[in-house]
N, C-alpha and C positions, 0 to 999 in steps of 0.2 A: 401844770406846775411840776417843776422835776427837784426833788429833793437832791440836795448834799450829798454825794456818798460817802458813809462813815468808813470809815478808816480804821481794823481788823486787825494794822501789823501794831506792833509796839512800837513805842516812839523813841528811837535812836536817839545818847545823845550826840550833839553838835558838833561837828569834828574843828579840830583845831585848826585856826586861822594859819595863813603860811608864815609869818612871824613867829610866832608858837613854833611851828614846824621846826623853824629853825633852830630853834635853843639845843645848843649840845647840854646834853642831860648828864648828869654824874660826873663832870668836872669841874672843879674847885676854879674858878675864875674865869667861868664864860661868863659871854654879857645875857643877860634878859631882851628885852627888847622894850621902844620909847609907850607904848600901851599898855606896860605893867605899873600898875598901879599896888602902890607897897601898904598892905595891912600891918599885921599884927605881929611880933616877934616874942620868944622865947626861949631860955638858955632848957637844956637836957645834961644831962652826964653820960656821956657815952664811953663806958671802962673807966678812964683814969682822967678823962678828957672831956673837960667842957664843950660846946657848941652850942652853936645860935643858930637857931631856926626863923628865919622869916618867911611871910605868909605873901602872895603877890596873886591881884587877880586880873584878869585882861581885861579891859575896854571892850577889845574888836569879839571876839569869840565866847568870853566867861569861863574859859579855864582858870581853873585854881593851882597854882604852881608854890613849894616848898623849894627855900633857897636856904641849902646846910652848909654853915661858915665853920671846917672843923679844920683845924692848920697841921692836924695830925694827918690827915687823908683827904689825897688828892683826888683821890674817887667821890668825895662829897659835892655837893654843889646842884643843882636843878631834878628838880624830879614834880610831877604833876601831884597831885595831892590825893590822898586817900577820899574816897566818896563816902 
């Protein structure tokens, strides 16, 4: 009988699917991609200025991704989610 052998290294997580991949991150109106699957939304005040935050999780991979809708900055828009 030959045992399993256990496994010592830590367990990485998942790397992102190539759709994932693809998302341009920090730009206000790129697209996601058809496997995001939209949770949960909430506004913040950032300075003077409202924004919505929505919550999006993948299908293919299980990344968690934050989509910032702020029309003051163009630099808002996709970013992976704090763990």
């Amino acid at each position: 009988m030959n045992a399993a052998p256990e496994s010592t290294a830590p367990t990485e997580p998942s790397p992102l699917c190539e759709p994932c991949q693809g998302i341009q991150r920090n730009w206000r109106g790129a697209p996601g991609h058809p496997e995001l699957q939209q949770g949960n939304h909430r506004k913040e005040l950032r300075g003077e200025v409202q924004v919505t935050i929505t919550g999006y999780f993948c299908d293919r991979c299980g990344a968690h991704w934050h989509y910032t809708n702020n029309k003051a900055d163009q630099r808002s828009g996709w970013s992976l989610a704090p763990k």
